[in-house]
C-alpha positions as CSV (number, residue, x, y, z in Angstrom):
1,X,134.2,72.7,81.5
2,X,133.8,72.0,85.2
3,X,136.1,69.3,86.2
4,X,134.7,66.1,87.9
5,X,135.4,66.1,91.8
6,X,138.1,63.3,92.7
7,X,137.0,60.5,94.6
8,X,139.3,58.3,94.7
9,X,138.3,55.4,92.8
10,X,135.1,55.1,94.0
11,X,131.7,56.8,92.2
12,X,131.8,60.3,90.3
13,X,130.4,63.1,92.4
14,X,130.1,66.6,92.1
15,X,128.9,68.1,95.0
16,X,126.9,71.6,95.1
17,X,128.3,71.9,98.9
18,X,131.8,72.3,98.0
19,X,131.9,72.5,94.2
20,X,131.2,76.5,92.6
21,X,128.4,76.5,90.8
22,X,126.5,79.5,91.8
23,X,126.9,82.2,89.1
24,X,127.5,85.7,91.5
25,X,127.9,89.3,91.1
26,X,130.3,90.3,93.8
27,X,130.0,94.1,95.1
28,X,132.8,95.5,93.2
29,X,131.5,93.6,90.1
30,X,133.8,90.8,89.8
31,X,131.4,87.6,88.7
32,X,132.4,84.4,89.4
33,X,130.7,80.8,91.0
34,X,130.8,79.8,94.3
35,X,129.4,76.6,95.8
36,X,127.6,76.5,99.1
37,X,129.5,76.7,101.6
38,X,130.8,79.8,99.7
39,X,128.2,81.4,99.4
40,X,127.4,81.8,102.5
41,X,130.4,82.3,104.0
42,X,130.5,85.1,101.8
43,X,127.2,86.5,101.5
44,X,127.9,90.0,102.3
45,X,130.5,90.3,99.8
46,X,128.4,89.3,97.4
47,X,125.7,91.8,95.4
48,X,123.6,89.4,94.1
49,X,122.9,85.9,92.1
50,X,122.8,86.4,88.4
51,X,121.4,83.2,86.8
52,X,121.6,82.3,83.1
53,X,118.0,83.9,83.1
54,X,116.2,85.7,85.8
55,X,114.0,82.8,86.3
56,X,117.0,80.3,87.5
57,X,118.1,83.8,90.0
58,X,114.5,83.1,91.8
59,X,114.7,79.3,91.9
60,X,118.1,79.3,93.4
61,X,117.6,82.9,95.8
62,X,114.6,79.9,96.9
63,X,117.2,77.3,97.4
64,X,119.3,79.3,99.5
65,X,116.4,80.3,101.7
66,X,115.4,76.8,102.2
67,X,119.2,75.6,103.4
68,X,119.1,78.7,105.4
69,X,116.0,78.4,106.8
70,X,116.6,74.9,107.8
71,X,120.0,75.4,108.8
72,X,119.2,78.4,111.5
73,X,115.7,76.8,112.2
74,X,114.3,79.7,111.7
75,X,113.8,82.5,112.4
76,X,111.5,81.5,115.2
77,X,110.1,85.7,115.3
78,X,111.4,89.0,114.9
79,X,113.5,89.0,117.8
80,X,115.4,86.2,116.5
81,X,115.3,87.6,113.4
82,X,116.6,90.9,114.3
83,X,119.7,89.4,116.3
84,X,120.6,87.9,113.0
85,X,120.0,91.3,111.1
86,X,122.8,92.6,113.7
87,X,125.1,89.6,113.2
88,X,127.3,89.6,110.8
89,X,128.2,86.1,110.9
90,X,124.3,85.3,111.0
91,X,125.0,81.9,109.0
92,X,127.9,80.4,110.5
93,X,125.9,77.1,111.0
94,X,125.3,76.8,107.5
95,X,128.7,75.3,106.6
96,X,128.1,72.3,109.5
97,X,124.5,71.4,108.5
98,X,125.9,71.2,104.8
99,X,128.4,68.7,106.5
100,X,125.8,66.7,107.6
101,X,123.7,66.2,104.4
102,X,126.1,66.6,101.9
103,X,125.6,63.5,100.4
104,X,121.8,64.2,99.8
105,X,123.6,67.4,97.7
106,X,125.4,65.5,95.2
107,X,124.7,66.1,91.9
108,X,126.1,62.7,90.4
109,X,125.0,60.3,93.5
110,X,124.4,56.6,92.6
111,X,121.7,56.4,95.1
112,X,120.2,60.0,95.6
113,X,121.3,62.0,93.2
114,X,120.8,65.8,94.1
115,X,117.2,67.1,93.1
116,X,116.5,63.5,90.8
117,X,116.0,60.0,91.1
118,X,118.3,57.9,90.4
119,X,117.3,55.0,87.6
120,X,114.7,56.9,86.2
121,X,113.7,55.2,82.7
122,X,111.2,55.3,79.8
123,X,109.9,51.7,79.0
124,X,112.4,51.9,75.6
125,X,115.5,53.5,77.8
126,X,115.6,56.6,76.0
127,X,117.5,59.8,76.3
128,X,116.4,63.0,75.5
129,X,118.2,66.6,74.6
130,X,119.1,69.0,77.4
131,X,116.6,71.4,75.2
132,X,113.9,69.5,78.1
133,X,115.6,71.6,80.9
134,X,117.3,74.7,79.5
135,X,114.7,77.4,79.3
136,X,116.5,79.9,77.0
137,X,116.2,77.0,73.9
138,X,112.6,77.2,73.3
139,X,111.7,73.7,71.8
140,X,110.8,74.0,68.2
141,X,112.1,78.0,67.9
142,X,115.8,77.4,67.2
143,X,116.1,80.2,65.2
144,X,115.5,82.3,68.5
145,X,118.3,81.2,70.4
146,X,121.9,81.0,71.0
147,X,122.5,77.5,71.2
148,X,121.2,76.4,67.5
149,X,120.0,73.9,67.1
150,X,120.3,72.4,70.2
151,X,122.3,71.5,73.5
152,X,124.4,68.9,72.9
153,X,126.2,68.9,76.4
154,X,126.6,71.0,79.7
155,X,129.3,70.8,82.3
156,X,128.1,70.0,85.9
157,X,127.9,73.4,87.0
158,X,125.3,74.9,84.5
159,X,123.5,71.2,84.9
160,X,122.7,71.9,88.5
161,X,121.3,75.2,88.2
162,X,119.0,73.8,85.0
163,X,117.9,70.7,87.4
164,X,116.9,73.6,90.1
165,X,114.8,75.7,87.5
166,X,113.2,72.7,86.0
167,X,111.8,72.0,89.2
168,X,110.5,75.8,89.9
169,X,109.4,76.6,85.8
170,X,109.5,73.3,83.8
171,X,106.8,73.6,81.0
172,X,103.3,71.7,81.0
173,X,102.8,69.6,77.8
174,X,102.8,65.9,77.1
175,X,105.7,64.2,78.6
176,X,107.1,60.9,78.2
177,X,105.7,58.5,80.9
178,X,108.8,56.7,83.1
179,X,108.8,53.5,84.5
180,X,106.8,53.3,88.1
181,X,104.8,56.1,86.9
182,X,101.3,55.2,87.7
183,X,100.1,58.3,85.9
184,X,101.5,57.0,82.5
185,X,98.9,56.0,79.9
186,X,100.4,54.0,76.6
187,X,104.3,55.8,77.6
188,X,102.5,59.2,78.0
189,X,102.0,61.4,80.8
190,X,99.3,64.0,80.1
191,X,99.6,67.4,80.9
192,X,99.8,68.2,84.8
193,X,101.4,72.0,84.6
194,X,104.2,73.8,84.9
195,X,106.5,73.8,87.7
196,X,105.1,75.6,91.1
197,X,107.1,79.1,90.6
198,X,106.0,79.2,87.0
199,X,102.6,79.8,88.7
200,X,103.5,82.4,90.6
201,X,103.9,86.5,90.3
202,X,107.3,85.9,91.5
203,X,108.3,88.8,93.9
204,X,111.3,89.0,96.5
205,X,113.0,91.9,98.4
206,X,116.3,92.9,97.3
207,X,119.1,94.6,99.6
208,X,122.1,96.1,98.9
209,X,124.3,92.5,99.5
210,X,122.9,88.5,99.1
211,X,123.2,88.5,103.3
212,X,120.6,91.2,102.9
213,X,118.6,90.2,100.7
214,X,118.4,86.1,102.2
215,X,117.3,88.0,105.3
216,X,115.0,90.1,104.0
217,X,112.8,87.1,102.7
218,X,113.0,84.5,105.4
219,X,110.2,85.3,106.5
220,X,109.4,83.8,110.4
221,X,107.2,80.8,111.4
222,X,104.7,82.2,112.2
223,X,102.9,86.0,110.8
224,X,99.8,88.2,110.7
225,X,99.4,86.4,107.1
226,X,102.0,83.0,107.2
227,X,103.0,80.0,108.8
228,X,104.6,77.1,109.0
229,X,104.2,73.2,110.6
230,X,106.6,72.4,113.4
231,X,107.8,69.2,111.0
232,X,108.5,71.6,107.9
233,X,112.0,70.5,106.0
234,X,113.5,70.5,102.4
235,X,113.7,68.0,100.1
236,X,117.4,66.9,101.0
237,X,115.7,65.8,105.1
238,X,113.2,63.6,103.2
239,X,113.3,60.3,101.6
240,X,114.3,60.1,98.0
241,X,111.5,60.4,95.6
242,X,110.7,57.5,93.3
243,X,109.4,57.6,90.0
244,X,105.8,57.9,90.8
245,X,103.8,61.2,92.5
246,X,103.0,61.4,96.2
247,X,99.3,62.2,95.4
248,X,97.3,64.5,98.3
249,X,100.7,65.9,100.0
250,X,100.3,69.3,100.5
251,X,103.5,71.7,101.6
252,X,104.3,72.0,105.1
253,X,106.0,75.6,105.0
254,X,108.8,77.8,102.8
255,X,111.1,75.1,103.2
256,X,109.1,72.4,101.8
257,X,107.8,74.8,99.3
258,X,110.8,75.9,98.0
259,X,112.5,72.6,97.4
260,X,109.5,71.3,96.2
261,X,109.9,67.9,93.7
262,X,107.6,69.0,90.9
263,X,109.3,67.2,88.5
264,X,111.2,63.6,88.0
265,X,114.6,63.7,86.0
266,X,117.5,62.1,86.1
267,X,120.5,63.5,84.2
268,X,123.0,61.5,82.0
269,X,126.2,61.7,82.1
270,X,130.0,61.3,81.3
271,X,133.7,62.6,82.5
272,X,133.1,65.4,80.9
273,X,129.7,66.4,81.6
274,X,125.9,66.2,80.8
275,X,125.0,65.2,77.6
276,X,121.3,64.3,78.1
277,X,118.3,64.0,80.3
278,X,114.5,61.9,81.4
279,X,112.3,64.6,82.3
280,X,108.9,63.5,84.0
281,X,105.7,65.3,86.1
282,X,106.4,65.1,90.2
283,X,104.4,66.2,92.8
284,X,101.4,67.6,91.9
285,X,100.2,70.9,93.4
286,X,96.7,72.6,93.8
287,X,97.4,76.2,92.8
288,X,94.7,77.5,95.3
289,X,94.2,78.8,98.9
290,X,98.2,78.6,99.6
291,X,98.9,82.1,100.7
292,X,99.1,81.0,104.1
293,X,102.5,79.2,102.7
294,X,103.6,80.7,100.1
295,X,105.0,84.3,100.8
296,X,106.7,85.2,97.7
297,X,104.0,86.3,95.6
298,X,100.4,88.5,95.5
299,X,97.4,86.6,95.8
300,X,93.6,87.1,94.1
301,X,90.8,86.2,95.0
302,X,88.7,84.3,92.0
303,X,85.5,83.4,92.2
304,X,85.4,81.0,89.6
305,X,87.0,79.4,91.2
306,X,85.0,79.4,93.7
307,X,82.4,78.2,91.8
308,X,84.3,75.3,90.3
309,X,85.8,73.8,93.9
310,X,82.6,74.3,95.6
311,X,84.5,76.6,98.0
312,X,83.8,79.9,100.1
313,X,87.1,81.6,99.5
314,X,89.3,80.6,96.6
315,X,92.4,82.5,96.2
316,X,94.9,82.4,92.9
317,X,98.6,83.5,92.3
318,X,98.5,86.7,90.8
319,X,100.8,86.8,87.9
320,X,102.6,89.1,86.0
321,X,102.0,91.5,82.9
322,X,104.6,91.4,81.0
323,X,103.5,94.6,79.3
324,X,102.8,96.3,82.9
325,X,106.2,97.6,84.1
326,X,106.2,97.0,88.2
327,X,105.0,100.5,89.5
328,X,102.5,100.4,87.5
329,X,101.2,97.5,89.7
330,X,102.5,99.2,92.9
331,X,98.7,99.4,94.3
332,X,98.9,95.1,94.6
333,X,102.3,95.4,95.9
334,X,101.6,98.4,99.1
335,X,97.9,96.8,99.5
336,X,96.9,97.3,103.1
337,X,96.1,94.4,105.3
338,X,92.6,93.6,105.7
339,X,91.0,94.8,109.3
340,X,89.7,92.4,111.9
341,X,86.4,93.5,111.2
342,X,87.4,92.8,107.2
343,X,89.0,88.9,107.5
344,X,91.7,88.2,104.9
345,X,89.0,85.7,103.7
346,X,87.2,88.9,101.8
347,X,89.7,90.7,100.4
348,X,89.8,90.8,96.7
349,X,93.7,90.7,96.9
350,X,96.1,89.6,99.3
351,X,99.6,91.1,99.5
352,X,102.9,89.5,98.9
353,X,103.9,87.8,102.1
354,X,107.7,88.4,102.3
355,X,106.7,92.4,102.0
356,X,103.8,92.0,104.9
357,X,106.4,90.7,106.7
358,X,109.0,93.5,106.2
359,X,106.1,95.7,106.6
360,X,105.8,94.0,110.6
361,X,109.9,94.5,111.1
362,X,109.2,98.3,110.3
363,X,106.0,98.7,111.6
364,X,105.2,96.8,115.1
365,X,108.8,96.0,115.7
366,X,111.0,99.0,114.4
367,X,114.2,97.1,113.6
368,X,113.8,98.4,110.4
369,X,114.3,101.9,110.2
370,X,111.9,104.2,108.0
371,X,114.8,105.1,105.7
372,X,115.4,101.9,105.0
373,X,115.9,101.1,101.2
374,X,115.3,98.0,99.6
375,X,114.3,97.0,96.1
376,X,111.0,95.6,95.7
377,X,112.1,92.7,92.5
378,X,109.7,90.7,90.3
379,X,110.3,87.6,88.0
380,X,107.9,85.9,86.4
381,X,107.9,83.2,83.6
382,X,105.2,83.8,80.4
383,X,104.1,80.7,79.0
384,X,102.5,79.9,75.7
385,X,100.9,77.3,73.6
386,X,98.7,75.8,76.2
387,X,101.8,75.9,78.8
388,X,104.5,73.9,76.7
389,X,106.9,77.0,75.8
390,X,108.1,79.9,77.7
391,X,107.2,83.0,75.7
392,X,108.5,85.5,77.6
393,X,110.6,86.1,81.3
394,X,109.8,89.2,83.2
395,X,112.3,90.6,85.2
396,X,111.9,94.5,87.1
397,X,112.7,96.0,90.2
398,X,111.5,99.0,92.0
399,X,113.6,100.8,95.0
400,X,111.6,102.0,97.9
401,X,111.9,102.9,101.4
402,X,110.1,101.0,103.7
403,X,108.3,103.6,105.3
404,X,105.9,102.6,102.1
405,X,104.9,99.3,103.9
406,X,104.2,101.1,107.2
407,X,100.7,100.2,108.7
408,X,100.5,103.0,111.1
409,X,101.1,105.4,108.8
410,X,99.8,105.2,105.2
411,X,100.3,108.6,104.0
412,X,103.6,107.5,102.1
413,X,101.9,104.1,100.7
414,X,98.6,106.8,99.6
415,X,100.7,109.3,97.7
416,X,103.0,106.6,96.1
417,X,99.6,104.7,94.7
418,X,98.3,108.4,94.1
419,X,101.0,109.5,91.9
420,X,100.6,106.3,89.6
421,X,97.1,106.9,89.3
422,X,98.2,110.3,88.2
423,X,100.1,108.5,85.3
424,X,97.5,106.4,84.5
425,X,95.3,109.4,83.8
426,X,97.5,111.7,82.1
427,X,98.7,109.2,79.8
428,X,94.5,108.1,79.0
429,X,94.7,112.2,77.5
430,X,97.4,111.8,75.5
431,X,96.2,108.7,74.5
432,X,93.3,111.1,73.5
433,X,95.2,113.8,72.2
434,X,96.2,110.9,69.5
435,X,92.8,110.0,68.4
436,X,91.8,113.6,68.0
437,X,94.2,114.3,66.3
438,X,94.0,110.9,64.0
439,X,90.4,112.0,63.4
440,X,90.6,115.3,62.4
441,X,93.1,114.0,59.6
442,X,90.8,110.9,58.9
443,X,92.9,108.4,60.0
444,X,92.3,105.1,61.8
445,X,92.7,105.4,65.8
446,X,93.6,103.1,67.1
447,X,97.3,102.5,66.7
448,X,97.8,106.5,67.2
449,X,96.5,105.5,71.2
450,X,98.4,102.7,71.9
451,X,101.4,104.2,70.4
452,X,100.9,107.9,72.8
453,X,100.4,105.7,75.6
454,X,102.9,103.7,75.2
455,X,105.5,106.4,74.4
456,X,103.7,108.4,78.0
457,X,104.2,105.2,79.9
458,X,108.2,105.1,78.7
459,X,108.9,109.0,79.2
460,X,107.5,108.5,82.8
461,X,108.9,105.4,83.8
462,X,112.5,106.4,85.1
463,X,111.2,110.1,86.5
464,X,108.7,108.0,88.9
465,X,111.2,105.5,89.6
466,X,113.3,108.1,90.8
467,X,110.6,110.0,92.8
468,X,109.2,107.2,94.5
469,X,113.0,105.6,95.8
470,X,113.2,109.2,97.2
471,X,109.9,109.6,98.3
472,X,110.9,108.3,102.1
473,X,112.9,110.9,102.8
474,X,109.9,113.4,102.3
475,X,108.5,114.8,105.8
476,X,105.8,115.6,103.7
477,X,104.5,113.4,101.4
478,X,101.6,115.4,100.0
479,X,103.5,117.8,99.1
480,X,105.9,115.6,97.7
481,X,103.7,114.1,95.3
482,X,103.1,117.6,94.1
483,X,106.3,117.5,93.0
484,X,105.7,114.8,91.0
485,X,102.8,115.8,89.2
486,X,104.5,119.3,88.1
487,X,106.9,117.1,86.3
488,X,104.7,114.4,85.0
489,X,102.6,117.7,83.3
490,X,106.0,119.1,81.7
491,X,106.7,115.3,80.2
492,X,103.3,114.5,79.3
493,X,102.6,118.0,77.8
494,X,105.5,118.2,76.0
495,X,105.0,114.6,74.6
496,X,101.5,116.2,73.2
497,X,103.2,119.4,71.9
498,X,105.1,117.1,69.6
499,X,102.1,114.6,68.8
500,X,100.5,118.4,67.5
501,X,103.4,119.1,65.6
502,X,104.2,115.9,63.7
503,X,100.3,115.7,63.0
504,X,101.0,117.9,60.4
505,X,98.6,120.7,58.0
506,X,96.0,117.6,57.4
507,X,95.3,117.8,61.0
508,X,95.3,122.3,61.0
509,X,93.0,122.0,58.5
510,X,90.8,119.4,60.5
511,X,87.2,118.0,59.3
512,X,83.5,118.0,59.9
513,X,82.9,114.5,62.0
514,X,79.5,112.9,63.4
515,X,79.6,112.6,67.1
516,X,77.2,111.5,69.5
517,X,76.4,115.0,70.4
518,X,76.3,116.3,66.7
519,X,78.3,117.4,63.8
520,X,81.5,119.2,65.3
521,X,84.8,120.7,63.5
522,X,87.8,119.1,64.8
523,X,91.1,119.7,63.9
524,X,94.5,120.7,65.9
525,X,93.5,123.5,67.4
526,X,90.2,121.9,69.3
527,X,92.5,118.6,69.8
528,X,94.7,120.8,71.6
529,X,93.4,123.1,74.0
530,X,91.1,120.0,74.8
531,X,94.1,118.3,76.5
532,X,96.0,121.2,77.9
533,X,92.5,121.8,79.7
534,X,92.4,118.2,80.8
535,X,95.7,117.6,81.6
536,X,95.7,121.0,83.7
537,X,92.2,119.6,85.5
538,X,94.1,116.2,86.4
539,X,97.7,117.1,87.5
540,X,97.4,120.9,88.2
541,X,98.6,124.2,86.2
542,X,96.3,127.2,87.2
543,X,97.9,129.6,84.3
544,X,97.6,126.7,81.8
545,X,94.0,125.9,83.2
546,X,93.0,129.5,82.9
547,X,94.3,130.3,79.5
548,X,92.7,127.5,78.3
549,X,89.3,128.1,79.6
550,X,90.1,131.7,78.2
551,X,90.5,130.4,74.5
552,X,88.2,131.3,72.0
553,X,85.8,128.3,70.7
554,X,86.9,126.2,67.9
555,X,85.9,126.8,64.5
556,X,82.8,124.4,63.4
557,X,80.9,123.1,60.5
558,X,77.8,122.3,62.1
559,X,76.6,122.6,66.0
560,X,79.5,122.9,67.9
561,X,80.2,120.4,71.3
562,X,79.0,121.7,74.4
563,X,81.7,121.2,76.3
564,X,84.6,122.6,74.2
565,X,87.5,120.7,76.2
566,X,86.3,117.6,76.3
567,X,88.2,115.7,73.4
568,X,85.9,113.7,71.0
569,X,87.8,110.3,71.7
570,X,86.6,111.1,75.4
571,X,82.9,111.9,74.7
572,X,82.5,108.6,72.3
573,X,83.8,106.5,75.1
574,X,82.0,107.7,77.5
575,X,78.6,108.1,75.5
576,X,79.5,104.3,73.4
């Protein structure tokens, strides 16, 4: 248990500036907390944040970037920014501007209470369970969790980092209206949302130390793609919120953003910690047409939006698929920005700022070498039940140089999006391959695809995550990617050779089915030599290609398919 900072006699405080409560993985993979102050003092010691969840890592990566955004007042361009890139002691006025509003970071403050307002109430004074803000107790699973049935108490550490994630990824649902809450109808507050970051397709860039990766994503005041008001600052430079919303307000920049008061709570408390919580809706905000202020994730256009506002150009947070590992999606993530003669306006998809932005320091300005490696990370909350539970948190990370992001030469970003499209099609044959083969022993299809593809998806998910963080050190791409599709042939081929063998003699034997050309015999044999021929035509194998082409036709009960390599599954979707 965290103790309770000495003051004295007067009021209990704990204060985030100078009390640890930041959980860290240090570089030679000690963990520990460190407060503040600590953290940035010792930022380049440090390999990363590590949360109680992935989520909390993104809310408080955010905090950080707002104290140090507000702190250097910056950066200003990339000249600033690359002076700081250089300095190693780039956040030595961090600890002073901590001095001057630590109060506003105290988690226990009488007055303004860190991140809550302080004599929030329900009409009847109640209490509620921590369950409201820890997001790894879903409420009403408690079989799924830990913490059965509940969470009775938190020290102040672990309290502070749930009051940050509330704020970023707080559920939507009915919510107990508070006192001065204008929104509240009979002690209920409708449904409003989830918290601003629960919106988003979370995505940050990740360097080898914290000072990297805080530098990596502060992203200047003005870009090709973001910006920022003169009179942007956090929540700690403005007045403490009441209970009620400031309807209309609209975000003034990352540091605005990223401290942004979505919610109203107010913890409760003893000597030896948090026992209890009133959780209420904040600030509302619109989810559209704010790529121009928030950079960290990918935006799409929607016209239904469009539709429903009455608007031009509507564009929505892209989020994540949690069933979509991240290269998978590395199209959205390299997607090139839009020409003069094409305004942002039409794009169907608008990149990540924070990577258009590294993209600038590498491209226009060179301080970022082409070698340079960082890791492209995404976190993203799943919610379910009309918003009220978190299903599901996705967490991945992909390493890359960024020589991927440069704009004056693409050949690196083509190949990279090349070779997953390569996947994508070799793993639709073998996703074939397993409904040939289910037919021809008269089995349902069905689960036989989504089981190939998934098992394709899984054998060539750490092969292209090791090409593609190598792939920058290739002086020629093209014939780099050929590398890659010689080895996504041997995986995906051998995957099939086994699929062939576990189908088994039902299968040898094959059957006399109905297609949309005619009767045809399928069995093994056909199944086969159908994919070796197509996976030969998509990735490349002349002597596979030509013995295949070579085989003799398969046997048949009927007329026989015109085109003997083209596998049935194939044909019926094509022809459905």
């Amino acid at each position: 248990m965290t103790d309770l900072a000495s003051t004295g006699g007067g009021p209990p405080s704990f204060n985030l500036t100078s009390q640890p409560w930041i959980p860290v993985l240090r570089r030679d993979g000690r963990q520990g907390e460190l407060s503040l102050r600590e953290v940035f003092a010792q930022a380049s010691d440090v390999a990363r944040i590590v949360g109680d969840v992935p989520t909390q890592e993104f809310a408080l990566l955010r905090l950080l970037l707002a104290v140090a955004h507000d702190a250097l007042d910056g950066p200003q361009d990339a000249d600033q920014w690359a002076e700081w890139w250089e300095e190693e002691d780039c956040f030595a006025s961090v600890p002073p501007y901590l001095d001057v509003h630590r109060e506003r970071f105290d988690l226990l403050h009488p007055v303004a209470p860190f991140f809550q307002v302080a004599g929030l109430r329900t009409s009847r004074d109640e209490v509620f369970s921590l369950n409201r803000i820890v997001a790894d107790v879903p409420n009403g699973e408690p079989f799924f969790t830990a913490r059965m049935p509940s969470v009775e108490r938190l020290d102040f550490a672990e309290a502070a980092r749930w009051v940050v994630h509330a704020h970023a990824y707080d559920t939507s649902g009915i919510k107990t209206g508070v006192v001065g809450d204008s929104r509240a109808k009979n002690g209920k507050v409708y449904p409003l949302g989830v918290g601003w970051a629960g919106n988003l397709g979370g995505l940050f860039a990740e360097g080898d130390t914290l000072r990297e990766t805080l530098l990596l994503n502060m992203v200047a005041r003005h870009t090709s793609r973001h910006r920022s008001d003169l009179d942007d600052r956090p929540a700690w430079r403005r007045e403490p919120c009441g209970p009620d919303a400031a309807p209309g307000r609209r975000p003034t920049g990352v540091r605005d953003l990223y401290s942004w008061q979505g919610r109203r709570l107010r913890l409760h408390f003893d000597s030896d910690g948090v026992y209890g919580v009133v959780l209420s809706y904040g600030d509302p905000l619109p989810l559209h047409n704010l790529h121009e202020r928030e950079p960290m994730t990918v935006w799409r256009r929607s016209q239904a939006q469009e539709k429903k506002l009455g608007e031009p150009q509507v564009y929505m947070p892209k989020g994540h698929n949690p069933q979509r590992v991240v290269w998978r999606g590395l199209s959205s993530l390299l997607a090139e920005r839009p020409t003069r003669s094409q305004t942002a306006e039409a794009a169907p998809e608008l990149g990540a700022g924070v990577l258009e932005w590294i993209a600038q320091l590498a491209t226009a300005e060179g301080y970022l070498p082409r070698g340079t490696r960082f890791r492209a990370r995404i976190v993203g909350a799943v919610y379910g039940t009309q918003q009220s539970v978190i299903d599901e948190i996705v967490d991945d990370r992909l390493s890359m140089a960024v020589i991927l992001l440069n704009r004056q030469d693409r050949r690196y970003a083509q190949q990279a999006v090349s070779a997953v499209a390569d996947a994508d099609e070799a793993v639709a044959v073998l996703g074939d391959l397993a409904v040939d083969l289910a037919r021809a022993m008269g089995a349902a299809t069905e689960g036989p695809r989504s089981r190939a593809r998934e098992q394709g998806y899984d054998a060539l998910d750490a092969p292209y995550r090791s090409w593609l963080q190598n792939l920058g050190g290739a002086a020629a791409p093209e014939e780099y990617r050929t590398r890659w599709r010689g080895e996504a042939h041997w995986i995906i081929r051998r995957i099939g050779e086994q699929l062939i063998a576990g189908a088994g003699d039902a299968a040898w034997q094959g059957r006399v089915i109905t297609t949309a050309k005619g009767d045809l015999w399928l069995n093994s044999a056909y199944a086969e030599r159908s994919f070796r021929y197509r996976l030969a035509r998509i990735l490349g194998d002349p002597e596979s290609l030509k013995a295949d082409t070579t085989a003799s036709d398969p046997p048949s009960g009927g007329s026989t398919d015109p085109d003997p390599e083209t596998p049935v599954a194939e044909v019926e979707r094509v022809t459905a």
